[in-house]
N, C-alpha and C positions, 0 to 999 in steps of 0.2 A: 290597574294592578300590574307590579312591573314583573317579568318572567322570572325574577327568582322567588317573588312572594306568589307568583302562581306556583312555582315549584314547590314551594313549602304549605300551598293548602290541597296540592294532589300529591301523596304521597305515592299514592298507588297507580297514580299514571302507569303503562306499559313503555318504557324503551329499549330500540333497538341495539343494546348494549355488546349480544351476541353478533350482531349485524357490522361491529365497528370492532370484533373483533378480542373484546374483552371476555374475562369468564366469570362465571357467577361470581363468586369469592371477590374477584376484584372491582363489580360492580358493590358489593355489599362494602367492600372497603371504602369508597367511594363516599357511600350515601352515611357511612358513621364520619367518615372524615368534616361532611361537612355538614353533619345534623339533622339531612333531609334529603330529598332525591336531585338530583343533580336538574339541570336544565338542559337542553339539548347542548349549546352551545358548550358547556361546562364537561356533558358528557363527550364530544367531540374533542377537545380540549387534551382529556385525561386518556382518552383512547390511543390517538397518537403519540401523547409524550409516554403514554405505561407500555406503550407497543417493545417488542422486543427488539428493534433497531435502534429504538432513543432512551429505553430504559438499560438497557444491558440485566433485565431482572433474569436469566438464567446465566449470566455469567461472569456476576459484578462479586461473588461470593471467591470465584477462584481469583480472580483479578488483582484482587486484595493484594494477595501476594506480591506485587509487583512494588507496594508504595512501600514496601517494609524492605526496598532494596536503597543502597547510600544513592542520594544525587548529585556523590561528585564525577566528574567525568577523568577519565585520565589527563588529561590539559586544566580542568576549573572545575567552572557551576553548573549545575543547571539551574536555568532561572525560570522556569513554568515548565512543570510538567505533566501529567497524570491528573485529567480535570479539566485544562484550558482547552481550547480551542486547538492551540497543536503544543507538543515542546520546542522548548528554547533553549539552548545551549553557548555557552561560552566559547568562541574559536579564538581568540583572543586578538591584539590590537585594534580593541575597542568593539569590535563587531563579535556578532551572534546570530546565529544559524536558527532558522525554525523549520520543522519538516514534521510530514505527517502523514500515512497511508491510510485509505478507505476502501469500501469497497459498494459498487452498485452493478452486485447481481443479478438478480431479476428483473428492475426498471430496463437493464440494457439485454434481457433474454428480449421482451416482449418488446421491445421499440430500440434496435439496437442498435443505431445512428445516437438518437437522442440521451438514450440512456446512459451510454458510454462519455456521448459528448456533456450531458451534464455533472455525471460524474468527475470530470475534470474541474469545470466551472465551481460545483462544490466543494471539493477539496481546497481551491487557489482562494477561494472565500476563507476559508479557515485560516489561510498563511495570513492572507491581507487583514483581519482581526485583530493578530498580534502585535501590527504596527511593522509589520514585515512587505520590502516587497520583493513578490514571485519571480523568482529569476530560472525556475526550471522546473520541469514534472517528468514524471517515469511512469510504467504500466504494466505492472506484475497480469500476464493476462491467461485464460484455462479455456479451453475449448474441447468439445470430444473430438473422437478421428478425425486426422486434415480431411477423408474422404468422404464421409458422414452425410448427409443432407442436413443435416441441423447446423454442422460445421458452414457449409457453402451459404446455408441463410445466414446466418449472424457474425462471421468473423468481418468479411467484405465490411459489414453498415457499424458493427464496433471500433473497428479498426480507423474507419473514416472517420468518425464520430471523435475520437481521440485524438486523430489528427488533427481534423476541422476544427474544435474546438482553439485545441492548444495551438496550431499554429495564425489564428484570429488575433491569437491573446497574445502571440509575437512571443511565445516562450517554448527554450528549447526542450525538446523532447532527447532524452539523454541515457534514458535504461530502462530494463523493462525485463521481460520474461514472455514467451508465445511456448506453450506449454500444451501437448495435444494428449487426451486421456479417455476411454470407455467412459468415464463417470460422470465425465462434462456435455454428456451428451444432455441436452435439454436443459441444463443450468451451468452457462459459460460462468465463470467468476470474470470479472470486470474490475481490479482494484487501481487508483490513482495515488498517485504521490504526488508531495510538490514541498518545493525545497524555498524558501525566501531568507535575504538577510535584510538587520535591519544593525543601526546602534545600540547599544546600551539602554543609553538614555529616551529611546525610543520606544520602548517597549509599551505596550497596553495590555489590561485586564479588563473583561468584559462584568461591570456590575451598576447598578442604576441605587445612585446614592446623591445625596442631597434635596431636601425640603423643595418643591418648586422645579427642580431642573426640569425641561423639556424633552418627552420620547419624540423622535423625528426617524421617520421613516422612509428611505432615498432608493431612490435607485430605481427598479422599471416596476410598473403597474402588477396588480395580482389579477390572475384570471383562473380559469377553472382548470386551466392542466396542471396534472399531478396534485389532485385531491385526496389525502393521503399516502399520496406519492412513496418514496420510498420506506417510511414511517412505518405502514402496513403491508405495502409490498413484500417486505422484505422479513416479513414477521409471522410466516406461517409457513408452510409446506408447501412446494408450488403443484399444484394439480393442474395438468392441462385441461380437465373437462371443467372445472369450477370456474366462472367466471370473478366472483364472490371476492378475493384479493386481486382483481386487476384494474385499481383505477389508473386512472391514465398516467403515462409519464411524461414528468417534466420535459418545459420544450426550451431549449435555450438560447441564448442573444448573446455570442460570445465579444460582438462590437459594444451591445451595451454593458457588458461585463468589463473590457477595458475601457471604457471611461470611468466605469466604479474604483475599477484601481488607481488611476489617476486621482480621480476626483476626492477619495479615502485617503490615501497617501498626502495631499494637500492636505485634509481636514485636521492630520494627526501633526504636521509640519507647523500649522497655525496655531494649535493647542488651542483648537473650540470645544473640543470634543474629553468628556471623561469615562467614554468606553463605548464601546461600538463592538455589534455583535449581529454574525450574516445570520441569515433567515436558509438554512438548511434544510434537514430533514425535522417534520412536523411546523416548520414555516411562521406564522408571527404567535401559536401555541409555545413554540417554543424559544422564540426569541424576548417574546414577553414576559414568563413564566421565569426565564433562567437569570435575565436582565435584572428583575424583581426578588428573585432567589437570593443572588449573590449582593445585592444590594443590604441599606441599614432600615429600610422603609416598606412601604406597601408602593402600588402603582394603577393609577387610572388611567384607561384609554378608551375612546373615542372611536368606535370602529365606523362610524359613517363617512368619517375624513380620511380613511385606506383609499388613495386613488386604487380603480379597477379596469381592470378592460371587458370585464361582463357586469355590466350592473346589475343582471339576476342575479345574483352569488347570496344565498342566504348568508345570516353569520357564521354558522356551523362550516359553511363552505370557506368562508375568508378564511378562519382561523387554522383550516385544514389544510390548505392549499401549500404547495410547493414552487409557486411559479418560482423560477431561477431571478439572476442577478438583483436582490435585495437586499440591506442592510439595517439594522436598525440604531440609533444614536442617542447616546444620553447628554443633552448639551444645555451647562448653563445659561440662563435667561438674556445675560447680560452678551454670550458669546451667538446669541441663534441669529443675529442679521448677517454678521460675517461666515457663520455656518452657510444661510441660504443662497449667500454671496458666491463661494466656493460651488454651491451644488448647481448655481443658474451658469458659474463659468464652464462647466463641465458639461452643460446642456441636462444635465441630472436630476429630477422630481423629485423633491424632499416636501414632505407635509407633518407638521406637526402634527402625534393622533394622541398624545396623552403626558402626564407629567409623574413627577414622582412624588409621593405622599407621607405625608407622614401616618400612616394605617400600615396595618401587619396585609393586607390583602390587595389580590392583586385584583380591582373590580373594571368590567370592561363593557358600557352601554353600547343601545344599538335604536337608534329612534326613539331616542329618550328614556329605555328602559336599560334596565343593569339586566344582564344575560349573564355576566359570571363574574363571579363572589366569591372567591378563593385565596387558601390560604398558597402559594405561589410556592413555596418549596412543596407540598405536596404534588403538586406537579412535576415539577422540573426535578428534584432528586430523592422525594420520602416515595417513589413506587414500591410494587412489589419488592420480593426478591424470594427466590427460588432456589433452595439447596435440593437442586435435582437429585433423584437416583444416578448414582451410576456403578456400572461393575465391567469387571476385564469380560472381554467378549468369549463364548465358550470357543469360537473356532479360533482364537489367537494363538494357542500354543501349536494347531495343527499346520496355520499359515506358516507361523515361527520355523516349526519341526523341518518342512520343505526348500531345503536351502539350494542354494543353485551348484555345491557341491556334486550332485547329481547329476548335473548338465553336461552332455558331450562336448567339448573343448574340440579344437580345431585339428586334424589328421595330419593336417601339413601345410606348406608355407603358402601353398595356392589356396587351399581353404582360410587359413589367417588371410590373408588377403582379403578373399570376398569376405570376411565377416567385418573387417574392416572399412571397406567400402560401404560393407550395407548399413551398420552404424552411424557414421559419420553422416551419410545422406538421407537417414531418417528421417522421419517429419519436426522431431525434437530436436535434433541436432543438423539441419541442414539449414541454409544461407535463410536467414529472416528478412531479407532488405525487402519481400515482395511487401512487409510490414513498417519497417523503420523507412523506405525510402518514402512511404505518404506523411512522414511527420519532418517539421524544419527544424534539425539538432542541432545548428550550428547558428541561429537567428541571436541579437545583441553582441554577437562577437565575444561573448566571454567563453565558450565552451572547449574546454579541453578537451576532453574525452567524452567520449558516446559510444553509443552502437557500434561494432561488435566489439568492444571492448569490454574488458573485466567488469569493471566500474564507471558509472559516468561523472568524470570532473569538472568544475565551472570555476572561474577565478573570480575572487569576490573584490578585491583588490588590483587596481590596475597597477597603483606605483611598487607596492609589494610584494605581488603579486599570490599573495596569501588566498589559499583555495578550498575547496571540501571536495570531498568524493562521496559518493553513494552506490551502494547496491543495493536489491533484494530478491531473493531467493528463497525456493522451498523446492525439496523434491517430495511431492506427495507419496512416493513408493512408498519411500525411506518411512515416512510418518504413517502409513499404512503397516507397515512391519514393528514396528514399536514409537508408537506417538513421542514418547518421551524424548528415544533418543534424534527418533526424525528430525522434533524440530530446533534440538541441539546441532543439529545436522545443519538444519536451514542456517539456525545463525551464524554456524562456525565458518561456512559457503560464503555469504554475506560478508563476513566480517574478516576471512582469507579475500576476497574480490578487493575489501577496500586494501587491504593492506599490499596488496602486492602492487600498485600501482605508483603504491610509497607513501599513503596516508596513512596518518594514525586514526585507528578507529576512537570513536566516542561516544554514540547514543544508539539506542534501540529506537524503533517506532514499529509497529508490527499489526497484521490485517488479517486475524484469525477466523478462517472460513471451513465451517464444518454442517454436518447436515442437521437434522430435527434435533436438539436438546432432550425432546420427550423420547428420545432412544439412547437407554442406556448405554446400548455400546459405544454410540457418540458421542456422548459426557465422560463416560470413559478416558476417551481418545483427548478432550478438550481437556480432562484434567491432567491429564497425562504432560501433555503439550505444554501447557501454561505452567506446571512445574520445571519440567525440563529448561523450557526458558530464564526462568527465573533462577533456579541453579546457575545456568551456563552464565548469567548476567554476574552472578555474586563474581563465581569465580574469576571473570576477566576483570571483573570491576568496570562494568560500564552501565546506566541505568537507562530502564525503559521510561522514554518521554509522553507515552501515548500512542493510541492504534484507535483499533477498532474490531469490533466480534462481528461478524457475519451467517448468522446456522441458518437452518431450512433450506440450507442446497442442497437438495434433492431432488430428483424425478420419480414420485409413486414411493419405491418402500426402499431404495436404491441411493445409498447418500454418497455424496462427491468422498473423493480422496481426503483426508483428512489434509488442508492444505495452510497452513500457519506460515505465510507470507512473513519474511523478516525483515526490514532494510536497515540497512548500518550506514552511518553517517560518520565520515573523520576528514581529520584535517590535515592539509597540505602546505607548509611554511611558503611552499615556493612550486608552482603548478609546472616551471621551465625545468624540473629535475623529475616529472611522472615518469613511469617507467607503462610503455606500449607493448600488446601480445606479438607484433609481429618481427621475424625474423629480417634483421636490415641489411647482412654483410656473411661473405664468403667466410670459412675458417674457421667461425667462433664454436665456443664449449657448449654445447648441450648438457646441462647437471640438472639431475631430479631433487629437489627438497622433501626430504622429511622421508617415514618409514611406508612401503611396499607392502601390502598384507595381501592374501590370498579371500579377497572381500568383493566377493561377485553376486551375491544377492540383492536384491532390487533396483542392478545396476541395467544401465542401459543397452550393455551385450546382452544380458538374460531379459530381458524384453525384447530387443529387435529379432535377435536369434531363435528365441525360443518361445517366446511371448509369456514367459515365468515371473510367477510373483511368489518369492516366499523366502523362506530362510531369515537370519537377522541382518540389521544391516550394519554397516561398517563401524568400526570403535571411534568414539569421539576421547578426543586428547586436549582438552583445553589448553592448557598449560602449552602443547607443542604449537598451539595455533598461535598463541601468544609474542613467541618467540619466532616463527616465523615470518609475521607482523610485523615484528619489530627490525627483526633481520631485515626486510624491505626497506622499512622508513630509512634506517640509517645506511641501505646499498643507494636509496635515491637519491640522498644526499652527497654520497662521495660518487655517484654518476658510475657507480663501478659494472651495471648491470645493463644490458642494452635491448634485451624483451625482459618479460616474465608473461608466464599466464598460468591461475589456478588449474589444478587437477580435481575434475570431479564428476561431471555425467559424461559419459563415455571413454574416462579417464587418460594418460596421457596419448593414443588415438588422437584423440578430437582434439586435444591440446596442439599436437605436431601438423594436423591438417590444417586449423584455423592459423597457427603461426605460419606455413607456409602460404596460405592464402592472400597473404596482405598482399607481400612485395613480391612473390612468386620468388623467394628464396627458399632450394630446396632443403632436402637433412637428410643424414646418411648415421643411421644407430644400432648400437650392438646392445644388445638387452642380454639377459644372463638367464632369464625365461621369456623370451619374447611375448605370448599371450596373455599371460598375468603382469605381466608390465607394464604392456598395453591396454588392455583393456579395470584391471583393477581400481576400484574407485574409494579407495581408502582414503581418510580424509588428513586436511594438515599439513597437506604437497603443495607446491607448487612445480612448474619446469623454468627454467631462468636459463638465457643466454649472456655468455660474458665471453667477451674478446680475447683473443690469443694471448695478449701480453696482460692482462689482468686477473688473469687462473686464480693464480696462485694468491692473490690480493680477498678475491670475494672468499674463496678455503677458508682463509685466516678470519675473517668477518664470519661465515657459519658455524665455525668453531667456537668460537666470543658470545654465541648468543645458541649454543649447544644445538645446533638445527644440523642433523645427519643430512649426507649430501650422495651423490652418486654420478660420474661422471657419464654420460651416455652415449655422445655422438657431435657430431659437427655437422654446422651450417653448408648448405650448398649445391651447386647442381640444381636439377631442374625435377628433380622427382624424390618421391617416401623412400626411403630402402630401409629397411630393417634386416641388417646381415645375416645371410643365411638363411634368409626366409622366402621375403618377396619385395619389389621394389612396383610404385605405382605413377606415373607422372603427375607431377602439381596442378597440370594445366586439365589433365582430366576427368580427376579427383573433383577436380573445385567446381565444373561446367558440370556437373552430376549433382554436387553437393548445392548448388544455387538452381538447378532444375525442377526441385524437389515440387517445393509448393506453389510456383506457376504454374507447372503440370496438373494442377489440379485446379487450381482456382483462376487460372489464366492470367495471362501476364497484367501486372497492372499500369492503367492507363492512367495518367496525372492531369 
């Protein structure tokens, strides 16, 4: 008797249902779905893919919202969005951009080398899927205090882990974020981006359709790490006394990963292939399940022909397992010798494990018996779904009410000073190279910009030299004081980064990381957030291509910062006209962009100075952000601008000390309130340097695109002066400001 007909004559079997992480309700769902009680294999199966990492069931109800936005971009199409693998966007002359942010929080708390490093590798799976290939990644990243002990364990083997991977894979590491918070203590966020182009005409969708065709499975062996890997990792609350969620984390092969890229990119070149889908999170559960899904058919596989590297592996373990650099391939019959052609030239293991059927279900033996008999969209997308509670938190009007209006401001120009010095050298705001100098930004020679720059740009075109830009940002304060508008904030951040660089913005992709779901204030906060977003998308008119929801970041009853990661994606006709944050020449105009508000709550003075959290945070102006955008794109083009840099944590401060830091070009400025000038972090600004003789050229250009301007100061000398107040040298500003996080973590060694 084969294990599904023993399933169906013990109904009353006992399984470990709770044990895998499901809950009553969803086990009973289960056993109506499919007539009778599950098999292990079948319960293993639905456990990972119902898990709250691969199901999105408490937050696919808000989400909604997202597909009810246009999917044109301000340039085109979108050509896959919301659903695939990652979005794909039209940059035009013939090419398209795909990009995608994740996140592996907890796999990279507990094993933070690996966890981080495979979080890369997962992500660049996702681009390589679309028929894309990986031409760069970024690493939006959260840590508690740089001086922490949990900090000292986990940034070091995260940080490497990031590098290591991505610079194996020979792709440049180009932007990111290193973010230090109370709340990250004990659950770092880890999120990955990764940017690929490809053609047009290149593009793929992952579905397993046609009578016959062959499922082929490539890439490196399954073994037992990360047995429901990130799947259920990442799907509960993380308790340090609980073992109970910590199976192991994936261990990755970032050499065998680029051969996968190779070896895939040929397969998609040759058109053997009619969809190919990586083995991620919940691993060939859910590559099987989703392949089967989207497909017109049912599907059988053969799980005794999974090459393995543990031959103990029950099924239940194959089907759970996370091993990294895997792929799965739907190829017709007639194309599979030149498929395994390709995979033996790449040195690459492909073994045929099953075909596709013409049956509604997806059935999968194991030494001759069928272990699971299911219908294949009930896995992969009929899960739960959960319209959680949620309500405003009772302490939000008191946090609200506390605004930093309150806070003692500076006595005098020696105190502006030290509050200045102390800001800028903060752990947030001080030199991050001891981070970005272990990652290689500048590998295949297309990278424009990177670290410490705005935005990071890569040129997709050599003769053209047609480009994209990316950022992403959040300030968790901000979205701690009013979620909504926070992470209108985050976009607006984002989406000022690309623009001032001189790209036009165009898609969303975003990595929303928040704590337990089962805490209504958290749901709250989530609903809050994924509105906001979704407003701020209408009104610029650009569409979310795709993310990822991330909760259960917490430690005990203590959840993270609510932190709705954003990254913005736009395009560059011509990467030789970007506009750089640093100051290059004696003389020139110092002008602030956009309006000044007296907007000091949740800003980086009222945390370094005071260590305050409260009051609301600064007004978001879509409409002004638009037009400052746009005021960039068309200053890069007439080359009329020779810095720019956004205004925004530690407001223009941090703006005047990072410009001066590049070329040790000093600046000499007269502010009309020096402290609120300085420090104020109202959104919608940026600082723009323009040349003695082209004043009067860029005025006329802010005017035309209605963007309020302020003249400030000039380029020059060797140190900050702010008239009247206090003046600081560049050269010791900056030995201060790059001290920061070596002093603590000690210098690093390459």
């Amino acid at each position: 008797m084969d294990t599904v007909a023993v399933a169906e004559a013990t109904p009353d079997k006992p399984q470990p249902w709770s044990e895998l992480g499901l809950r009553e309700e969803e086990y009973d769902s289960i056993r109506e779905i499919l007539g009778r009680r599950p098999t292990g294999a079948e319960l293993a199966m639905y456990s990972v893919m119902w898990s709250e990492h691969c199901s999105y069931k408490s937050s696919k109800v808000h989400l909604k919202k997202f597909g009810d936005l246009p999917q044109e971009t301000p340039l085109g199409k979108t050509l896959a969005g919301i659903g695939e693998n990652a979005g794909v966007i039209d940059i035009g002359q013939g090419y398209a951009v795909t990009f995608k942010v994740e996140s592996h929080n907890h796999p990279s708390y507990v094993e933070p080398y690996q966890g981080a490093a495979t979080g890369v590798g997962g992500i660049v799976r996702d681009i390589l899927a679309m028929g894309a290939r990986p031409i760069a990644v970024m690493d939006p990243l959260r840590f508690g205090p740089l001086d922490a002990l949990d900090t000292r364990r986990v940034m070091p083997g995260i940080v490497a882990g990031v590098g290591g991977y991505g610079n194996c894979l020979g792709l440049p590491n180009i932007g990111g974020e290193v973010v230090f918070d109370d709340t990250y203590v004990g659950n770092p966020l880890v999120n990955a981006l990764c940017v690929g182009v490809l053609r047009h005409e290149d593009l793929h969708l992952a579905f397993a359709s046609g009578v016959g065709n062959k499922v082929v499975l490539y890439g490196a062996r399954t073994g037992g790490d990360g047995i429901g890997g990130v799947s259920v990792l990442a799907s509960e609350t993380f308790d340090a006394d609980g073992p109970a969620k910590r199976p192991s984390v994936q261990v990755g092969d970032p050499f065998m990963e680029k051969l996968l890229i190779e070896c895939t990119l040929e397969l998609f070149r040759a058109q053997v292939v009619n969809g190919i889908q990586d083995l991620g999170g919940a691993g060939l559960s859910c590559a099987t399940s989703e392949l089967a899904s989207a497909g017109d058919g049912g599907m059988h596989v053969e799980l005794d022909t999974v090459p393995l590297r543990d031959s103990t592996l029950s099924p239940e373990e194959i089907l759970m397992s996370e091993s990294q650099e895997r792929m799965m391939a739907v190829v017709e019959p007639h194309h599979l010798d030149a498929f395994m052609a390709i995979c033996a030239k790449w040195d690459v293991e492909a073994v045929v494990v099953g075909e596709v059927t013409d049956g509604d279900n997806l059935v999968i033996d194991w030494h001759g018996q069928t272990v699971v008999d299911v219908p294949p969209r009930s896995v992969a997308h009929d899960g739960p779904t959960y319209d959680r509670p949620y309500a405003r938190p009772e302490w939000q009007d008191a946090l609200q009410a506390d605004g930093a209006e309150q806070l003692a401001r500076p006595a005098s120009g020696d105190e502006l000073r030290d509050q200045v010095v102390a800001v800028v050298t903060s752990p947030n705001l001080a030199d991050k190279s001891w981070v970005t100098d272990q990652y290689d930004r500048y590998v295949q020679g297309n990278t424009v910009l990177a670290q410490p720059e705005d935005a990071g740009v890569i040129r997709i075109d050599d003769e053209t030299n047609l480009g994209v830009a990316v950022s992403t940002d959040c300030n968790g304060r901000f979205a701690k004081l009013d979620p909504y508008v926070g992470a209108q904030l985050a976009l607006a951040e984002s989406y000022r980064n690309v623009g001032v660089t001189g790209a036009l913005p165009l898609a969303v992709t975003d990595c929303l990381n928040f704590g337990s779901p089962e805490n209504p204030d958290v749901m709250w906060q989530f609903e809050q957030a994924t509105h906001g977003l979704k407003d701020a998308c209408e009104v610029l008119g650009i569409p979310v291509t795709g993310g990822n929801v991330s909760f259960y970041n917490q430690t005990g009853e203590t959840p993270i910062l609510p932190t709705p990661v954003v990254g913005i994606l736009g395009v560059i006709d011509d990467v030789r006209t970007r506009i750089t944050q640093g100051f290059v020449a004696e003389g020139s105009h110092v002008l602030v962009l956009g309006e000044t508000r007296d907007e000091l709550s949740g800003s980086s003075w009222a945390d370094v100075v005071h260590g305050h959290l409260g009051g609301r945070p600064p007004i978001v102006d879509l409409e002004a952000e638009r037009a400052l955008a746009n005021l960039m794109v068309e200053a890069a083009k007439t080359g009329v601008v020779e810095a720019a840099h956004d205004l925004s944590d530690g407001g223009l401060a941090v703006a005047l000390a990072e410009a001066t830091f590049r070329h040790g070009v000093g600046v000499t400025v007269d502010l009309d309130d020096p402290f609120l000038d300085l420090f104020s972090e109202s959104a919608a600004r940026a600082m723009v340097v323009v040349a003695e003789g082209r004043h009067d050229e860029f005025v006329s250009l802010a005017e035309k695109h209605g963007v309020e301007l302020a003249s400030v100061g000039r380029t020059g000398g060797d140190v900050i002066e702010v008239a009247g107040q206090f003046s600081v040298p560049v050269a010791e500003l900056k030995a201060a400001w790059q001290a920061t996080i070596p002093a603590v973590l000690g210098a690093h060694v390459a």
